[in-house]
N, C-alpha and C positions, 0 to 999 in steps of 0.2 A: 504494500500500500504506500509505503515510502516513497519509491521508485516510481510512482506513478502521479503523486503528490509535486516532487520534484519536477519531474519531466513537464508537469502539467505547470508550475511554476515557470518555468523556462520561458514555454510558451505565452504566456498571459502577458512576461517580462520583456517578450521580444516583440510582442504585438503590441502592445503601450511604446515603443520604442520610438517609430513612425509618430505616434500621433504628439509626441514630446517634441521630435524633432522640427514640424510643422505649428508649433503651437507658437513658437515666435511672431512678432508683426512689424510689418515695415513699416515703417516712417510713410511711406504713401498709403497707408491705409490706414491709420492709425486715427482714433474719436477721444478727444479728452473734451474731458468737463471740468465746468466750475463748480462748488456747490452753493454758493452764495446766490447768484443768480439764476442757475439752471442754463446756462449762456455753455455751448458747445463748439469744441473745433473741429472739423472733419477736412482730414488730407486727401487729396486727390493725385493719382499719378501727372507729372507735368508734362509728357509726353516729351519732343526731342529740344528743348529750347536752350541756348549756350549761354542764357545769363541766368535764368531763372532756377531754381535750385530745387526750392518746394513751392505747392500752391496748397490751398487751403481757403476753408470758409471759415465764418466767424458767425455763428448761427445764434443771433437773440432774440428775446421775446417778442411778440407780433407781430412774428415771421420777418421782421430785419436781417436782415445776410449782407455781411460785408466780405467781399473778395479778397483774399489775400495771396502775397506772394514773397520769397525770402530769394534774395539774391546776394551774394558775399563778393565783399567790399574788396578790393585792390591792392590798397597802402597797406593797411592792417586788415587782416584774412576775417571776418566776423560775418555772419548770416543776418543780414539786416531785412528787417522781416516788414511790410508796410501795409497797410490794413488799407480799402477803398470801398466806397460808397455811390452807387449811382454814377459812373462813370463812361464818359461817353463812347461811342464804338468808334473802331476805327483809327484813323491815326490823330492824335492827340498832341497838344500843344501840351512843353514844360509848366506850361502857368494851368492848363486845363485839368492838366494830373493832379499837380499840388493842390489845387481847388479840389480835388473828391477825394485824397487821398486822408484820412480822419486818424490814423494811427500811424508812426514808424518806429524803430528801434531794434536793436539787437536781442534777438529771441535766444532764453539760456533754456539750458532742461536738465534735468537732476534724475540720479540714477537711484536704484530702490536702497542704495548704503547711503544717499545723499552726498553724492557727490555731483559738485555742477561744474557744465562745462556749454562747449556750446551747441548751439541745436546740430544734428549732422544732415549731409543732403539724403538723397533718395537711395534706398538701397541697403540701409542696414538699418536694424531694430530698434523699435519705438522705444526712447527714453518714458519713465515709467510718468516725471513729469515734466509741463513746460513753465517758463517764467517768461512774462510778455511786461517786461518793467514800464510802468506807470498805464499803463492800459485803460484802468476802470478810471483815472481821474481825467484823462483825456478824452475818452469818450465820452463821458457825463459833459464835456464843452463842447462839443458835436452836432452839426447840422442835424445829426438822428437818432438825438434825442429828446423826447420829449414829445409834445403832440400825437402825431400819426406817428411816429417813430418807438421806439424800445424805449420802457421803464425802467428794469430791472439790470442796472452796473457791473459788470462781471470784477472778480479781483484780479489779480496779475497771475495768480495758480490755477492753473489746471492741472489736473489728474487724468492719466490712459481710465478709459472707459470700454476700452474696447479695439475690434480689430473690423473692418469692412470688410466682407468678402468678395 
């Protein structure tokens, strides 16, 4: 009965093994939350673009969604990550962007030992959290906030919530 317990062990051992291995999540799939607001971010893959690194929504209450995207800086290498609102299509004037653009800065993320570093691009495994510094007090001065716009401030932490399939 041993012998059979064992073996059968093995088996259960080597079949959980796959599902361990795939249980990681990319950074392009990857859903963190606030808990403060309920305000969520959802990654999307950026498909082949040579400046942009990640993209991402910024999902608040009454269905607000701001467009995001991280591109890393030149001089000193940092993932500057800009939030945008209502922006027009097409090709865009420097002062057109600045005008919808409602958030920027350099996006950190923290590992599950808390250690912070900085966000990474597309392609390897979702840091557990992200840090979007001064976020909630900038958006609260924001063309979309308030009225027909989002009530509800998100803080500068979000936590992984999850994986997209």
């Amino acid at each position: 009965m041993s012998e059979n317990l064992s073996t059968a062990s093995i088996a259960v051992a080597a079949a959980a093994l796959p599902a361990a291995a795939f249980g990681a999540c990319p950074i392009e799939l990857a859903v963190y939350g606030d808990s403060q607001s309920g305000t969520e971010i959802d990654f999307t893959p950026t498909g082949t673009s040579a400046t942009v690194t990640n993209t991402f929504r910024l999902i608040l209450d009454n269905n607000v969604v701001l467009n995001g995207i991280v591109m890393w800086t030149m001089d000193v290498a940092r993932p500057n990550g800009a939030l945008m609102y209502k922006c027009p299509e097409g090709d865009v004037t420097g002062e057109e962007l600045a005008a919808c653009t409602l958030w920027n800065g350099v996006i950190y993320m923290s590992d599950d030992k808390g250690t912070v570093g900085l966000l990474p691009a597309e392609g390897v495994e979702a840091p557990k959290t992200l840090i979007l510094p001064d976020l909630g007090p900038v958006l609260r001065q924001s063309q979309a906030y308030g009225g027909s716009g989002f009530s509800k401030v998100p803080s500068d932490v979000f936590a992984m919530k999850g994986c997209q399939e």
